[in-house]
N, C-alpha and C positions, 0 to 999 in steps of 0.2 A: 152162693152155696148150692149144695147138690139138693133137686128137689125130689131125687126118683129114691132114695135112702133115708134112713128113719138118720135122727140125731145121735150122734156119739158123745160120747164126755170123757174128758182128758182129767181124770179124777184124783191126779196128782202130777204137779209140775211145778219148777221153779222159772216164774219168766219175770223175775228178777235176776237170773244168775243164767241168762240163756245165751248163746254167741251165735249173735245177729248177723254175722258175715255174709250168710247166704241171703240174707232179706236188707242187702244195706245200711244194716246197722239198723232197722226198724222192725220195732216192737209190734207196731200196725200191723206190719207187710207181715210179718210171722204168725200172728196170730188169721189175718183176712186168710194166708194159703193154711191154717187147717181147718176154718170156717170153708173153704173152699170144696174140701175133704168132706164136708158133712161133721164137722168137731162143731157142734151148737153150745160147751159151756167149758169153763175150765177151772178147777180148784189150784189154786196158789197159794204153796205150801211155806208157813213161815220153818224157819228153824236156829230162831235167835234173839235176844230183847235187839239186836240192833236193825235186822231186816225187819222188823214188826212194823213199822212205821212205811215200809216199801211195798211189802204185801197187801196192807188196809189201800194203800196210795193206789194202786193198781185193782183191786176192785171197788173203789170209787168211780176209775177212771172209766174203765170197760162195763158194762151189764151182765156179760155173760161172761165176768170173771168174780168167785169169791173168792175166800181164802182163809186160811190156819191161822192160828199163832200160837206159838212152843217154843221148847227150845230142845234140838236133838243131842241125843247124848253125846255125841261128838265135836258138840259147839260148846259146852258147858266150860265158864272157867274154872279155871282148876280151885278148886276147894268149896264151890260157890252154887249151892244150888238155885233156880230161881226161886223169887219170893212169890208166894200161892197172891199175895191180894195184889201186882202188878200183873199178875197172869188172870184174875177176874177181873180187873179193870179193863185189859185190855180183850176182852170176851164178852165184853157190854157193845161195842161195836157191830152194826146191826148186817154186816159182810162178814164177820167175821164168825164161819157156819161150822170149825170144829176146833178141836185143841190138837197143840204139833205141830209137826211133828217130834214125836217122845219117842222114849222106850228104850233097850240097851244093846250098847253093842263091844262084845266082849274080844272081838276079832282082831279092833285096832288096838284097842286101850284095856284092858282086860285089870292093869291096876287102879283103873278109875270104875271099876263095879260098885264100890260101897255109894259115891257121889251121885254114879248113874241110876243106881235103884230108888236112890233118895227123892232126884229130879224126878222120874217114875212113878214113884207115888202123888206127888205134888200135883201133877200133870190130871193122874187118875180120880184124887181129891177133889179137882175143880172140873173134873166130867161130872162127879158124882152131885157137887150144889149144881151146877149149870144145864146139864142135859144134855151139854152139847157132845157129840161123838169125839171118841179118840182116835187120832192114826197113829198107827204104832210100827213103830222102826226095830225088826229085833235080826240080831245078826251073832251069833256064835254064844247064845243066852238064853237057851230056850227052857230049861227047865225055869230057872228065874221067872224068863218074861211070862210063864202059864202060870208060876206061884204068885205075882204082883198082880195078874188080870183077876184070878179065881179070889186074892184078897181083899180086894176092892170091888168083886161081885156089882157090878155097874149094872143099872137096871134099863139104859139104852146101851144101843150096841155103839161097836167100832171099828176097826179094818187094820190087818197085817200088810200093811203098804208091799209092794215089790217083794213079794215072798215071794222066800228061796229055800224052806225048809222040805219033808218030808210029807209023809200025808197023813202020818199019825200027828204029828204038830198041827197038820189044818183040820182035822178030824176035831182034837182038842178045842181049839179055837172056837172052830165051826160050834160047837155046844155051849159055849158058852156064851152066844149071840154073836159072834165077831164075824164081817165078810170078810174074803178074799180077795185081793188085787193082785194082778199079773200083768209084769211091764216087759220090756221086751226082752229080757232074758229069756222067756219061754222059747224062743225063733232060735238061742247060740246053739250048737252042732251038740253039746255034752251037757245040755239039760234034760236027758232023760226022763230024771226022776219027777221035776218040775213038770215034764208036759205029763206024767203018769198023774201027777196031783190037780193038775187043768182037766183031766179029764172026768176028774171024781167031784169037783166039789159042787154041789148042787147049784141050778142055772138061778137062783132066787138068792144067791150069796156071793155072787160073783163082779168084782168090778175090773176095769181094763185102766192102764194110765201109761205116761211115758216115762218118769220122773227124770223129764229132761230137765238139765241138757245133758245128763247122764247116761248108759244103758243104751244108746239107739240099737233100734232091730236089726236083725239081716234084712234087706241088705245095705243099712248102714252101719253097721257096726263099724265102734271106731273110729266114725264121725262124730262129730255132736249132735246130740238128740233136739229135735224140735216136739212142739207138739201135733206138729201134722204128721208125725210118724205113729201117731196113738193109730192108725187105720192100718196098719201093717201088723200091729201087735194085735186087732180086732179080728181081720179077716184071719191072721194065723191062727186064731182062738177058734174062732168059728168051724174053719176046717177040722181041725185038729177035736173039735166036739158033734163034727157032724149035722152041725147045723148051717141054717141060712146065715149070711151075714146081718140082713135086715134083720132076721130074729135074734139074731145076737148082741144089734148094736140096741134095739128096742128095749130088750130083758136089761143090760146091762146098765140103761140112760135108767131104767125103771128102778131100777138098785139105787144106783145114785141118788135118786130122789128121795129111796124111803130112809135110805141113812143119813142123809142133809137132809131133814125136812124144811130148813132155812136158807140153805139154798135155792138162785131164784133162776131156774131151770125152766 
């Protein structure tokens, strides 16, 4: 690992669903080169009852891996929201440091909204007994997704994973305790608005992730995303804010902690 650079964290990633090609097919080898990079932890994002037994498995395995468990609105079967006391059950699990990831997305499936606010809530319900943070998936649902956060008024925070909204929506959020993450969409050529709202949201609310194996940065775009490209979307932030990268990946690791407080960082 790099000793002259503070720790990064890849603070959402699926390395169950990751294409190992470049690392031989090994989980190890992918994870060691972004431990290589200075990536000291990695959240493992569930997004389903069936990957939930994949994602606990995997931060069992690693130390400097936890992980979610949810289910995204995109995985939900049709007519079937989850049941809230399989979703505490499986949030008694002592890696298991947020709920997710939730939340709606009206982009793909726009006539699964009533199912998906329902899941939304469920999800929100058991941040509300539990404590544990929410990650929140919202995509072409924004008045929704601000009316479901402000109604379950959650008394810990939670994170707009890969936000791609405006700055009045992270303005919103931002008040209502939620951080920011920014994955490498912020580096594509026609994210304008996105690097305009990277450069607003306060350095104390801000988290960096890859959500590979999706998204990779320039200049991978287009490739499959690992998690050792979390230091391309880090250093682009940095710049792009004026800052060192050391102080950027510092503040950032330092985020992460305060919103996993169960994470073992």
């Amino acid at each position: 690992m790099l000793v002259d650079t503070p720790m990064l964290v890849d603070s959402h990633c699926h390395l169950d669903r990751l294409d190992l090609t470049q690392h031989g097919g090994s989980l190890d080898a992918a994870l060691d080169a972004a431990r290589a990079r200075g990536v000291g932890h990695f959240l493992c994002i569930g997004v389903s009852a069936e990957n939930a037994a994949a994602v606990k498995g995997l931060a069992e395995r690693y130390a400097d891996v936890d992980c979610s468990v949810g289910v995204h609105p995109l995985d939900l079967q049709p007519g079937v929201a989850p049941a809230l006391d399989w979703l505490l059950q499986e949030l008694e699990h002592p890696q298991v440091v947020a709920i997710g990831e939730t939340g709606l997305d009206y982009h793909y499936e726009p006539e699964a909204a009533e199912l998906q606010q329902e899941s939304f809530r469920l999800h929100l319900q058991a941040a509300a007994v539990t404590g544990k943070p929410v990650i929140v998936h919202t995509r072409g649902a924004r008045a929704d997704t601000l009316a479901l956060l402000r109604e379950a008024s959650l008394a810990q925070a939670g994170v707009l994973h890969c936000f791609t909204e405006d700055w009045d929506m992270a303005k919103a959020a931002l008040d209502l305790g939620f951080y920011i993450s920014l994955s490498g969409i912020v580096t594509f050529r026609n994210a304008d608005a996105l690097r305009d709202v990277a450069r607003q949201v306060p350095a104390d609310r801000l988290l960096v992730e890859t959500d590979s194996p999706y998204l990779a940065p320039i200049p991978y775009r287009g490739k499959p995303n690992l998690p050792q490209y979390v230091r391309e979307v880090a250093e682009f932030l940095a710049m792009l804010r004026g800052e060192s990268y050391a102080r950027f990946a510092e503040q950032t690791t330092a985020n992460f902690k305060r919103l996993f407080p169960l994470a073992r960082v």
